[in-house]
Structure formats: structure tokens, C-alpha cells
N, C-alpha and C positions, 0 to 999 in steps of 0.2 A: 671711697674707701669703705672698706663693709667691718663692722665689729661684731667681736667673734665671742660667744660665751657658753661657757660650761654649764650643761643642766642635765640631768641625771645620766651623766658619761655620756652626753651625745653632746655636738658644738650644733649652738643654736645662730644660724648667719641672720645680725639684723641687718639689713640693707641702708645706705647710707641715705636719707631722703634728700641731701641735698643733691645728691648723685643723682638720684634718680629723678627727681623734677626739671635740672638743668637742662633749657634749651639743646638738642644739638646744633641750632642754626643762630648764629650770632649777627641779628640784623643792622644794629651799631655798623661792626666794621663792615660790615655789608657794602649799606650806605656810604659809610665815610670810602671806600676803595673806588666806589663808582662814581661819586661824584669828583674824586680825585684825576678819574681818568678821563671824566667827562673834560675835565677843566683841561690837560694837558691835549687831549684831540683838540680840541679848540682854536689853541695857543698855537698846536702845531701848524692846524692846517692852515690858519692868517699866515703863519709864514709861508708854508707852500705857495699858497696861493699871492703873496708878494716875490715869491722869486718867481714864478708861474709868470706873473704879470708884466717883471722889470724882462724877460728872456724874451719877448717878443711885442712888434711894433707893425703896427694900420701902416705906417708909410716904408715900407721896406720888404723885397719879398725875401728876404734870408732867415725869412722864421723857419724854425722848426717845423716838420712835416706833422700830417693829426698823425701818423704811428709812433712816432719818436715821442710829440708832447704825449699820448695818452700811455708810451711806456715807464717816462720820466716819473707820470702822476700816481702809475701805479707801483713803481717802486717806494714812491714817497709816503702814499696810503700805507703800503706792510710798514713800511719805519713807524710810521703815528702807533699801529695796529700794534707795535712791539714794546715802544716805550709807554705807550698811555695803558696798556695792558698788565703789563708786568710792573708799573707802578701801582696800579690801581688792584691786583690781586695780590703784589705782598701786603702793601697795606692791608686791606681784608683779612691774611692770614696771622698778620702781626698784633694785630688789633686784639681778635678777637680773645673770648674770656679764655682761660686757661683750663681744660678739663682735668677731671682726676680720676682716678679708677678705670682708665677706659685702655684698651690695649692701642699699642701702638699703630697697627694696623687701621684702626678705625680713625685715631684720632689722625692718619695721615690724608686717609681718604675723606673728612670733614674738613680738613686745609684747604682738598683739592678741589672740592663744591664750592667754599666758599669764596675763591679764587675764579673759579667759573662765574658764580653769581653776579659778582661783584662786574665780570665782563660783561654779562647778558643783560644788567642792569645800565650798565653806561653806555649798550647797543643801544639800546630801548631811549634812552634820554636822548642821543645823539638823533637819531629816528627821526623822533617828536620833536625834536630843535627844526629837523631840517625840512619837515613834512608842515610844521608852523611858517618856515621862510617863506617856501616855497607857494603855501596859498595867499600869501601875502601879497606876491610880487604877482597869481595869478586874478587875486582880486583885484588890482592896480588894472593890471592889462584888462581886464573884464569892463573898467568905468570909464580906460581909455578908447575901449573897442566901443562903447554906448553912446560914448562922446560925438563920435564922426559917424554913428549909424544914421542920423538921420541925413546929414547929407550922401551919403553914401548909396542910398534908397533911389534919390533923385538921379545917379549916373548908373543903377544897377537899370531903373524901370529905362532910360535912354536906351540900354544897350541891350535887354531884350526886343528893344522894340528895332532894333540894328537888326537883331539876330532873326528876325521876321520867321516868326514861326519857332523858335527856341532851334534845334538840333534838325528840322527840317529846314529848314534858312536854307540852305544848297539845295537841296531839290527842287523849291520852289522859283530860284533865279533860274533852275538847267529848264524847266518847266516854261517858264519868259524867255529866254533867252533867242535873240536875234544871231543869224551870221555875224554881223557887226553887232559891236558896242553902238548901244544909243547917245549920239553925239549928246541929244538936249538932259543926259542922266545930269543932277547934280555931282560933283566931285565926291561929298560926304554919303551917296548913296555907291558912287564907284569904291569909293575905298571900302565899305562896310562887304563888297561882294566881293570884293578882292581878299576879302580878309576871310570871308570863309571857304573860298574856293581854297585859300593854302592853308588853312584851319583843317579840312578834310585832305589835303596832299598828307599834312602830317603825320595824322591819323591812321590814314591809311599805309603810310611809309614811301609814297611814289605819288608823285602828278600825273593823270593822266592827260597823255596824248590830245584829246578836243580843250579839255580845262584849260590844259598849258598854251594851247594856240586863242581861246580864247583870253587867256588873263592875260598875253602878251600883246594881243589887238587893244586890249580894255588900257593897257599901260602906254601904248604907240599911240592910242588917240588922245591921252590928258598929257603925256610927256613932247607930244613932237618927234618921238624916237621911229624907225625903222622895225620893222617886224621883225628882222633879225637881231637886232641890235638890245628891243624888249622881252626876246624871247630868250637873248642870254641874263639879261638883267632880271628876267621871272628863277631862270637855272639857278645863279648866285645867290635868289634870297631865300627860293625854298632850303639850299644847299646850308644857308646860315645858318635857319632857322632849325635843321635836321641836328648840325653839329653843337648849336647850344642845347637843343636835347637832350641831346647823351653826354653832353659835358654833366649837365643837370641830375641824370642819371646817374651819374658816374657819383658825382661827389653825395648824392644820397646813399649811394651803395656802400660808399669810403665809411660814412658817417654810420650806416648800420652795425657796420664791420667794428667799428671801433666802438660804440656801446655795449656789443656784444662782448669784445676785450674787455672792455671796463669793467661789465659782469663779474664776468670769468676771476679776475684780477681782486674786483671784490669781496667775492666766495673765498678766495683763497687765503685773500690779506683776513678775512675774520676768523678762517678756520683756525692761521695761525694764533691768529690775537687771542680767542678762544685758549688755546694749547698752553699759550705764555702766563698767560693772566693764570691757568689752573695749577702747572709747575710754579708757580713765584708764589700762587696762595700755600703751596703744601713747603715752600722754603722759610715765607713770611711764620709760619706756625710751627716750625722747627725751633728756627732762633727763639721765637716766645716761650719757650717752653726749655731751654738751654739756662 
């Protein structure tokens, strides 16, 4: 409010100081709005995440498909985004101190900041909450993975030394290698060759033709089987070994697909909450001011 005085027929405006030193940013309900929303995301998502949990079961396959559960969670993300939003920025706009002298215009567009704030504040806390869990459970896994490292060393150096030669290992059997399997080979040196002959079918996406009639020989002389008989039993296990694959494949590709949704989902749940939290701080600072 500015006061107005008469000095030689001219009005002399003194400016009001308490006017004009007032904060325009009210960090009080700042705070109190963001922590208000921090607490209600919280509250909310323990509940998500209890019906998340009770909607599906390890012993049953009638669970929900990952597109269905990752549509369900991000419906339920925007809900959190709207009520912990729109709580947490009227508060803010309600809160805050009452300006004077200021046009409406201005004092609608400091509602609307401060509604925003109070979101970007309880993004920010949420963050940190989850960015703290999470190295938590990664430091966990890190002392559990240090645990078994040393025995682990002991089956890694075994089976380089399987692999005879690391990634040459095949060349160096096709390099030895007899018409026949050598009757007097140990079993754990047939299987270690067998294993990378179809190690490289994989690889490569086909068996060739000598591999295939060799690993069939190599399977007819430890099993008793007929060459025909191992060389379909060679077909069936590369054929397995192809189709868990791209099974593998498959459900990695599902799972990228669906993080990326989840993304997506999350952009858009905050842009609203964003939106909410800004319209509820400029409602929250109407009624105060009512």
C-alpha cells in the first residue's frame, strides 16, 4: 500500500517498505506443500504396490501379461501424480503469506510458481528417496556377489581351461580332430567338445554338415546310439537350444518395450502432476486471500 502526501501541489508517493522488502517467494509453504506430497506418493504407492502384489502369484500362470501389469501401474503412477500434486500445491498456495499492493495478475502468477515449486520439490525428495533405496539393495547385491567370488574363480579358471584356448577352443579340436571320435577320450573332455561344437552352431545360427556328422559319431560312441539315431538326437538339441534363444530374446525385447512404456508413462504422469500441483497452488492462493 503506498501513502500519498501533498507537498507543494504535487502528491509525493512514499512507497510502502513493507511492500516492497516482502519476499515474493514463500519457502514456509513451499516446504510444508512438498513435503505434504512427498508423504501422500509414499502412502500411495505402498498401496499400489500391495495390490500390485496381492494381483499376482509364482504358482499360477493367470497372471496379468508385463503390458497389462505395466498399463495398470502407470495408470496408478498419474493417480498418485494427481492427488499428491494437487494436495501438495494448494497447500503451498494456501499457506503462503498474503501479499498487498500487488495486482492481481501477479499475485495469481506467484500461486502458480509456488504450486509448481512445491511439485519440483517433492520430485526432487521422491528422487533421493528412491535413488538412496536403490543403492542400498545395489550395495547388498555387491557384498553378496564378493561373497561367492572366490569360489566362483575356482569354476571360472576349470572352464577356461574346458574352453582350451578361450574362443579358439573349436578350431583347435577341428585341427585334432580324427574321422572317428577317440574311443580312449575321457567323457568330461567329450562333453567339453561337444559343447563347443554346438556353442558355435549357435553362433553361427546352423550346424554345419562335418560338425553335425562328427558330434553325432562323438554322441553314438559314449551313448551306444546308431548314427542315425545320434544324428537326430544332435538335430533335437541344437533345435532346443535355437528355440530357448529367441524365447530369451523374445522376453528381453518384451521387457525393453515395456521400460520404454514406463518412460513414456512417467513423462507424462509428471507433466500432469506438474500442471495439477500449479492450477491447485493458484486455487490454494485465491481462497487465502478470499
Amino acid at each position: 500500500m503506498a501513502l500519498v502526501a501533498e507537498t507543494g501541489g504535487r502528491a509525493a508517493v512514499i512507497a510502502d517498505e513493507y511492500s516492497s522488502s516482502q519476499s515474493a517467494v514463500s519457502w514456509a509453504a513451499i516446504i510444508g506443500g512438498a513435503l505434504a506430497a512427498v508423504a501422500i506418493t509414499l502412502l500411495l504407492v505402498a498401496l499400489g504396490s500391495g495390490i500390485g502384489l496381492s494381483s499376482v502369484s509364482p504358482w499360477t500362470a493367470l497372471n496379468p501379461s508385463a503390458t497389462t501389469f505395466t498399463l495398470l501401474a502407470a495408470v496408478w503412477l498419474i493417480i498418485v501424480q494427481w492427488l499428491s500434486s494437487a494436495l501438495g500445491g494448494y497447500i503451498s498456495g494456501r499457506l503462503r503469506t498474503k501479499w498487498t499492493g500487488i495486482h492481481t495478475d501477479e499475485v495469481f502468477f506467484r500461486d502458480t510458481v509456488h504450486g509448481f515449486l512445491a511439485w519440483a520439490l517433492a520430485s526432487v525428495l521422491v528422487v533421493a528417496f528412491a535413488t538412496s533405496s536403490i543403492s542400498s539393495a545395489v550395495s547388498s547385491a555387491g557384498r553378496a556377489i564378493s561373497n561367492v567370488a572366490g569360489s566362483a574363480a575356482s569354476t571360472a579358471t576349470q572352464a577356461a581351461a574346458n574352453q582350451s584356448s578361450g574362443s579358439n577352443g573349436y578350431f583347435v579340436d577341428a585341427l585334432f580332430r580324427k574321422d572317428r571320435p577317440d574311443a580312449n577320450t575321457s567323457s568330461q573332455d567329450a562333453r567339453a567338445e561337444g559343447a563347443r561344437i554346438i556353442a558355435r552352431a549357435v553362433a553361427n545360427g546352423n550346424l554345419e554338415p562335418a560338425d553335425r556328422t562328427y558330434l553325432a559319431a562323438l554322441v553314438a560312441s559314449r551313448t551306444g546310439l546308431s548314427q542315425e539315431d545320434a544324428e537326430k538326437r544332435v538335430d533335437d538339441t541344437v533345435a532346443q537350444i535355437k528355440a530357448a534363444e529367441d524365447k530369451a530374446k523374445q522376453a528381453a525385447d518384451a521387457a525393453r518395450k515395456a521400460s520404454a512404456q514406463a518412460s513414456f508413462y512417467l513423462f507424462f504422469s509428471m507433466l500432469i502432476g506438474a500442471f495439477i500441483a500449479s492450477t491447485a497452488g493458484a486455487i490454494g492462493g485465491r481462497q487465502r486471500d478470499l
